[in-house]
MDAnalysis code that builds the backbone (N, CA, C; Angstrom):
import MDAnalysis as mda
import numpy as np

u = mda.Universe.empty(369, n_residues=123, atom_resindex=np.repeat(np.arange(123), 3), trajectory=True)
u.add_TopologyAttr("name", ["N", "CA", "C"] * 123)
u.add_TopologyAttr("resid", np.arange(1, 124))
u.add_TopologyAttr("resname", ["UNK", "UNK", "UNK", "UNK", "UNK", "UNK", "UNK", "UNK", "UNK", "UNK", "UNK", "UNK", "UNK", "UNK", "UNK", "UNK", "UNK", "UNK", "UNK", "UNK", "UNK", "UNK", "UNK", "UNK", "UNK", "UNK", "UNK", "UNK", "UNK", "UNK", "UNK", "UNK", "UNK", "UNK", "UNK", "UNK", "UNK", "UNK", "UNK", "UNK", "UNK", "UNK", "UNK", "UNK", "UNK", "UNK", "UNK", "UNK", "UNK", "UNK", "UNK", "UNK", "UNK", "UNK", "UNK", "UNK", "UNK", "UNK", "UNK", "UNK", "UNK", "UNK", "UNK", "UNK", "UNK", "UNK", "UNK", "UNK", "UNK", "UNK", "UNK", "UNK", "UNK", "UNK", "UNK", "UNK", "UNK", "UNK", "UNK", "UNK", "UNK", "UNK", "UNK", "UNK", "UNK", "UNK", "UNK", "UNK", "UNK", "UNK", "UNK", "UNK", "UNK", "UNK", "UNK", "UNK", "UNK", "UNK", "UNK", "UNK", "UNK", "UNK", "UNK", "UNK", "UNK", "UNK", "UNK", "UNK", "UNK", "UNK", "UNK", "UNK", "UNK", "UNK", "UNK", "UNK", "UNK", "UNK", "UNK", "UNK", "UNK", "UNK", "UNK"])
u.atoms.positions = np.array([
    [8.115, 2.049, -6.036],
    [7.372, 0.842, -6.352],
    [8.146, 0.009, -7.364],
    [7.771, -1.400, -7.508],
    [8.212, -1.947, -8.107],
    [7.857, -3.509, -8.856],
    [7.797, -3.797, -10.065],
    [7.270, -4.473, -10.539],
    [8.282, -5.873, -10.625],
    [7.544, -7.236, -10.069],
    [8.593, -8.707, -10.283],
    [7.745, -9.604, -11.173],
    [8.898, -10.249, -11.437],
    [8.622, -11.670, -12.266],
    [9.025, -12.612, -11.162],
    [7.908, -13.866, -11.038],
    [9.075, -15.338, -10.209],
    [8.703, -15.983, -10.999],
    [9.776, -16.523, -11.454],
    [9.784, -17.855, -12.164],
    [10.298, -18.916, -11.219],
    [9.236, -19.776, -10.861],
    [10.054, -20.774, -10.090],
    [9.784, -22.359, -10.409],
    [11.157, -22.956, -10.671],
    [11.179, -23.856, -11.175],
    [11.816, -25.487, -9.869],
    [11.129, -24.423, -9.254],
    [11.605, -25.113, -7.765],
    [10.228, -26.615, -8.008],
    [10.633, -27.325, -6.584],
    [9.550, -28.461, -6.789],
    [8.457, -28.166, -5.549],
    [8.212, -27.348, -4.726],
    [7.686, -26.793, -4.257],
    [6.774, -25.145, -4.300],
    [5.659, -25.441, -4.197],
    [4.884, -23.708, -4.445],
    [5.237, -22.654, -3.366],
    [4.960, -21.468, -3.301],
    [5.223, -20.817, -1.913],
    [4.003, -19.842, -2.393],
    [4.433, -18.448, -1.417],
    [3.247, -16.992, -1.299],
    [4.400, -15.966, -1.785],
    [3.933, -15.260, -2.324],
    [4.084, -13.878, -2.051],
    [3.020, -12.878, -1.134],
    [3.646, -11.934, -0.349],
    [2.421, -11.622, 0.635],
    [3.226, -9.864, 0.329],
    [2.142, -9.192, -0.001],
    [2.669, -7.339, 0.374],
    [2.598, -6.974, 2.054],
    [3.643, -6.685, 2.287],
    [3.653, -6.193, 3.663],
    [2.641, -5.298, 4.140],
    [2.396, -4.365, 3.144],
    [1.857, -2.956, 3.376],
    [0.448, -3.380, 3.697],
    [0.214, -4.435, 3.196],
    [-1.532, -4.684, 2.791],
    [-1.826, -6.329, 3.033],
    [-2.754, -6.620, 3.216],
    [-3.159, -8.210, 3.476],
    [-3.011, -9.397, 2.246],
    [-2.372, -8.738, 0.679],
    [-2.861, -9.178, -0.526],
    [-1.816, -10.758, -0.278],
    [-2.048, -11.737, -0.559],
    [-1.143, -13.067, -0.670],
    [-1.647, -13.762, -1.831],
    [-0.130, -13.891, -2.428],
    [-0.781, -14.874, -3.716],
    [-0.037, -16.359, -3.935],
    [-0.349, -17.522, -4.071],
    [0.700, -18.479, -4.253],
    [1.604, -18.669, -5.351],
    [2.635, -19.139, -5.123],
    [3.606, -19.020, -6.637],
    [3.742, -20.501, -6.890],
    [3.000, -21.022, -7.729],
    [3.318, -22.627, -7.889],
    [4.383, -23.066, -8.320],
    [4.498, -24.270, -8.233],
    [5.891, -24.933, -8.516],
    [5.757, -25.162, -10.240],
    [6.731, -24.589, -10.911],
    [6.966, -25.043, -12.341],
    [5.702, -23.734, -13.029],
    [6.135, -23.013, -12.643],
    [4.872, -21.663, -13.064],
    [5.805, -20.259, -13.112],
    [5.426, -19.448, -13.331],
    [5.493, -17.972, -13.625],
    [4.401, -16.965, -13.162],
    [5.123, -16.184, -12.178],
    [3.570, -15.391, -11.887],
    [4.558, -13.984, -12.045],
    [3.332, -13.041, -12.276],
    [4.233, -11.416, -12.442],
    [3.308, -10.164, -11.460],
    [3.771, -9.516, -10.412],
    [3.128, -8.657, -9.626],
    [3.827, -7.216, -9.940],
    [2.617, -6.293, -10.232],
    [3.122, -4.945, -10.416],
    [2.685, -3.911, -9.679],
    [3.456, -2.517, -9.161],
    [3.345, -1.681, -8.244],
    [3.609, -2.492, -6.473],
    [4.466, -2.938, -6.119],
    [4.856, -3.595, -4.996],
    [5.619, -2.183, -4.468],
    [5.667, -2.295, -2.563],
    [6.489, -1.302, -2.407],
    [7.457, -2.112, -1.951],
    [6.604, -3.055, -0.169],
    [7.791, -4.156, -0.040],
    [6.837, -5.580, 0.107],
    [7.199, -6.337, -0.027],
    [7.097, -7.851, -0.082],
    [8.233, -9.041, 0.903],
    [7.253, -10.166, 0.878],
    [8.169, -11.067, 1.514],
    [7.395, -12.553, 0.414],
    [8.318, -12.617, -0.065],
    [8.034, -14.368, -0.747],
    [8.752, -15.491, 0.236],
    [8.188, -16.715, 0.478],
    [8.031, -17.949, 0.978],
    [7.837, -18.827, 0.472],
    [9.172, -19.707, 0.196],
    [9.053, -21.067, -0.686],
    [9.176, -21.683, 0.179],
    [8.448, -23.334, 0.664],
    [8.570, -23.924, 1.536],
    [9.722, -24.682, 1.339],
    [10.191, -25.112, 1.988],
    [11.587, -26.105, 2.350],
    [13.113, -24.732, 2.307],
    [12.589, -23.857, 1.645],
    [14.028, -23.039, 1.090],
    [14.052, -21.653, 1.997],
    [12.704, -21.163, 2.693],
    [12.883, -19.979, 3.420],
    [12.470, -18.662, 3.109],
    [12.356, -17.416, 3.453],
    [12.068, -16.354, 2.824],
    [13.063, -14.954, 2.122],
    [12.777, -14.438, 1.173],
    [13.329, -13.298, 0.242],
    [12.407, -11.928, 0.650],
    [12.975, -11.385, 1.556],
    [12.026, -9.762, 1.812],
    [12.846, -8.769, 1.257],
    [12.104, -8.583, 0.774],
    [11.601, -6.922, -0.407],
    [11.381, -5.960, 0.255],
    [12.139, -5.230, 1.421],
    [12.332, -3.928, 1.802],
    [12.502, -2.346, 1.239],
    [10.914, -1.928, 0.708],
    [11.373, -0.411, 0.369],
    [11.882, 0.388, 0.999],
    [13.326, 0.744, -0.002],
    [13.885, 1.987, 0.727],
    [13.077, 3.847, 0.425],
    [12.681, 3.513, -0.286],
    [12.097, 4.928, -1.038],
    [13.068, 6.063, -1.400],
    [13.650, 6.743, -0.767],
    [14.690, 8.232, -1.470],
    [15.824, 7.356, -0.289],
    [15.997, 7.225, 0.663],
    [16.655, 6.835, 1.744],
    [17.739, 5.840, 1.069],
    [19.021, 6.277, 1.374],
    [20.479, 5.593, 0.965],
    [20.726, 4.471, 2.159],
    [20.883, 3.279, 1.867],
    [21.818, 2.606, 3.205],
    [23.226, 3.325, 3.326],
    [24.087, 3.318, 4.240],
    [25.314, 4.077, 4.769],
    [26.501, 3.076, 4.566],
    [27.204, 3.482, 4.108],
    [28.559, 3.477, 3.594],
    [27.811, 2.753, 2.378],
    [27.011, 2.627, 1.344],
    [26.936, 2.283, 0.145],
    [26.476, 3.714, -0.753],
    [27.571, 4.017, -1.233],
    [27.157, 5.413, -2.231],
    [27.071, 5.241, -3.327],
    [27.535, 3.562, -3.596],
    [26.625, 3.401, -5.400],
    [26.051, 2.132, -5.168],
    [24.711, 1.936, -5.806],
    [24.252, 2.177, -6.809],
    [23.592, 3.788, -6.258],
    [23.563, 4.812, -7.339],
    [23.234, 6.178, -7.489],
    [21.496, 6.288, -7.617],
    [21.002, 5.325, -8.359],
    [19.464, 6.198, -8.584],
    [18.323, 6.426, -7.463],
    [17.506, 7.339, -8.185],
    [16.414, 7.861, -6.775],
    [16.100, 6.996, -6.130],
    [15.558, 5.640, -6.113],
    [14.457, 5.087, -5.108],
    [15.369, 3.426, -5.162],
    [15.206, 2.785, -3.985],
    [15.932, 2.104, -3.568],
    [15.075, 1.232, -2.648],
    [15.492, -0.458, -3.004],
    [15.221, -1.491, -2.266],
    [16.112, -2.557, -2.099],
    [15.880, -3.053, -0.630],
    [17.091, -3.976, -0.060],
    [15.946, -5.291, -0.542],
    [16.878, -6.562, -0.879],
    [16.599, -7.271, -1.101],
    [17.190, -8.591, 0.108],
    [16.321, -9.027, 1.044],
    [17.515, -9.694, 1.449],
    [16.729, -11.289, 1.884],
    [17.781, -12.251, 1.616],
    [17.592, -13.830, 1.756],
    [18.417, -14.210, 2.735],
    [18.271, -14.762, 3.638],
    [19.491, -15.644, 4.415],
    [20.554, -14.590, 5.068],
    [21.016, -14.965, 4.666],
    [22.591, -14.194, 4.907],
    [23.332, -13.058, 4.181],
    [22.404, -12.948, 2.799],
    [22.604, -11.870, 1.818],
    [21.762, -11.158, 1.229],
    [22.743, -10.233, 0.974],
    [21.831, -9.021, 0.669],
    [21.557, -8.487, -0.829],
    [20.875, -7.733, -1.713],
    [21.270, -7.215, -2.934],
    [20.771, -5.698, -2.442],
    [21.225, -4.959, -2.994],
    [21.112, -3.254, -2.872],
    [20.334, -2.905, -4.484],
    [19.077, -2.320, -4.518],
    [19.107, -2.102, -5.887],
    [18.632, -1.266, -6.059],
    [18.201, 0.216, -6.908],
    [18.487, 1.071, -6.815],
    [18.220, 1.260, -8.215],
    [16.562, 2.470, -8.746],
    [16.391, 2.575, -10.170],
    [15.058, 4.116, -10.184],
    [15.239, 4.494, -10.878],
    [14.275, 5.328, -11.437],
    [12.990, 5.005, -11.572],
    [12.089, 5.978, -11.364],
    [10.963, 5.743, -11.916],
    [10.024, 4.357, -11.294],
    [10.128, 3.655, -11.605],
    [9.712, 2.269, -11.112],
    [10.649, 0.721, -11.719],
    [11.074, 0.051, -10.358],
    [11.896, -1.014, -10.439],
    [11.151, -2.345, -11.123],
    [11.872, -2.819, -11.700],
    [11.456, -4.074, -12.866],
    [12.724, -5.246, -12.247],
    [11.926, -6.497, -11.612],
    [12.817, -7.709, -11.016],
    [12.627, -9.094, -11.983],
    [12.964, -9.827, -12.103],
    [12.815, -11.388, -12.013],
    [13.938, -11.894, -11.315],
    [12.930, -12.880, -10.406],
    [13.192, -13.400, -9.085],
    [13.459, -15.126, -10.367],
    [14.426, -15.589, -10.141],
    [13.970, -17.262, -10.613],
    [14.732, -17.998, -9.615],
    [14.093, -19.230, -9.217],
    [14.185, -20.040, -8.463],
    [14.111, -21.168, -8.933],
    [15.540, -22.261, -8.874],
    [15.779, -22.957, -9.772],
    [15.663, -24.377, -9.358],
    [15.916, -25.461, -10.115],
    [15.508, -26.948, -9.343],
    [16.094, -27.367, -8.171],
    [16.977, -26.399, -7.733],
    [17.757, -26.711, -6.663],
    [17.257, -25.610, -5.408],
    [16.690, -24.521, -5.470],
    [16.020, -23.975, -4.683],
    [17.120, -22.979, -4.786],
    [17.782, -22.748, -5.589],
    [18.603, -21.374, -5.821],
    [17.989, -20.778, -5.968],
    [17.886, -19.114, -5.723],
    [17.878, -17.861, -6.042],
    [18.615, -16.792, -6.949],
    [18.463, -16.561, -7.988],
    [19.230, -15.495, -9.197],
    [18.345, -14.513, -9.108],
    [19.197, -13.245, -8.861],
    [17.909, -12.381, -9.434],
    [18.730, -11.303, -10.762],
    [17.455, -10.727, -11.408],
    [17.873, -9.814, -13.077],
    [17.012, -8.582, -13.003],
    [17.881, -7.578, -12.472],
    [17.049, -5.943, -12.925],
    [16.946, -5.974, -14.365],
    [15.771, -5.286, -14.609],
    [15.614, -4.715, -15.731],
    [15.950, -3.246, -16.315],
    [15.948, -2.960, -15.100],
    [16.396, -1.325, -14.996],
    [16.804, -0.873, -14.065],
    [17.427, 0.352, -13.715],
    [18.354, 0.713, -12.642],
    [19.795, -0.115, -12.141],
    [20.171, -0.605, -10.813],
    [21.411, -0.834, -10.905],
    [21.144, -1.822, -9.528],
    [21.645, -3.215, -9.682],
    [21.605, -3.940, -8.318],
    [22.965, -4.669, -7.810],
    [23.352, -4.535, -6.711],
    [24.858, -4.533, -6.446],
    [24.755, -5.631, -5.225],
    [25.460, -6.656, -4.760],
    [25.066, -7.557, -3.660],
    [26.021, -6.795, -2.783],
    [25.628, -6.762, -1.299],
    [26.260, -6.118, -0.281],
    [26.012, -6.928, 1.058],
    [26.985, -6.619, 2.182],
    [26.828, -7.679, 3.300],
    [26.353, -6.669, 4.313],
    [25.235, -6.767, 5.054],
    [24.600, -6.268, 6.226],
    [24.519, -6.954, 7.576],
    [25.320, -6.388, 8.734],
    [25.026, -7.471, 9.692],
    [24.293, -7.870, 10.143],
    [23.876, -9.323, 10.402],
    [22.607, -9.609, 10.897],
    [21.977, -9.446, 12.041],
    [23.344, -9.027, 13.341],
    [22.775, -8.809, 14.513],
    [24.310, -8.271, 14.867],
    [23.541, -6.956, 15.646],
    [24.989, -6.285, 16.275],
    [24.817, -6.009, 17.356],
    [25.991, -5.812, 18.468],
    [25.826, -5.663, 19.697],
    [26.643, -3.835, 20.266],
    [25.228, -3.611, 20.879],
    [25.570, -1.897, 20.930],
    [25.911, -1.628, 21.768],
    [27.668, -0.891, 22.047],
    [27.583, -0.572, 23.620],
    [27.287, 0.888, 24.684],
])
């Protein structure tokens, strides 16, 4: 599980929605909201697209052998990815800036950006 901050300083509001469960909350524009015990999530800022919050739980992605700690979530936007990876329970801030950028800041454990393909062809 894991606990976020969004700060978004975007000019548009969006949702956060828990996958697991029906809960949706809006994140206004020029506000701060903070959600705790998340497993995975998908936030939605309008005009800019979505950030899903994929729990990994004990489960490693393959060929990434660091970051090292127990419990693990893919973070992924667009085209990229972050790997992050912490003890106990994960601590985020998500900020979203006047330009509709994305930064994100562990508080604890270890988050590493990594490239995942987006679509592969199996033969």
């Amino acid at each position: 599980m894991f606990n976020i901050k969004i700060i978004n300083n975007f000019r548009y509001s969006g949702t956060l929605r828990k996958t697991d469960e029906s809960d949706e909350w809006v994140i206004n524009h020029n506000h701060t909201a903070e959600k705790n015990d998340l497993k995975s999530a998908l936030l939605q800022i309008y005009t800019i697209g979505q950030v899903a919050f994929l729990d990994l739980g004990e489960k490693k992605i393959e060929n990434y052998p660091y970051p090292t700690e127990k419990y693990g979530l893919l973070i992924r936007c667009h085209s990229t990815e972050v790997y992050y990876r912490y003890e106990e329970k994960g601590d985020i801030i998500l900020t979203i800036d006047e330009l509709g950028c994305y930064s994100i800041e562990v508080q604890n454990g270890t988050a590493v950006e990594i490239k995942l393909p987006e679509l592969s062809i199996k033969n």
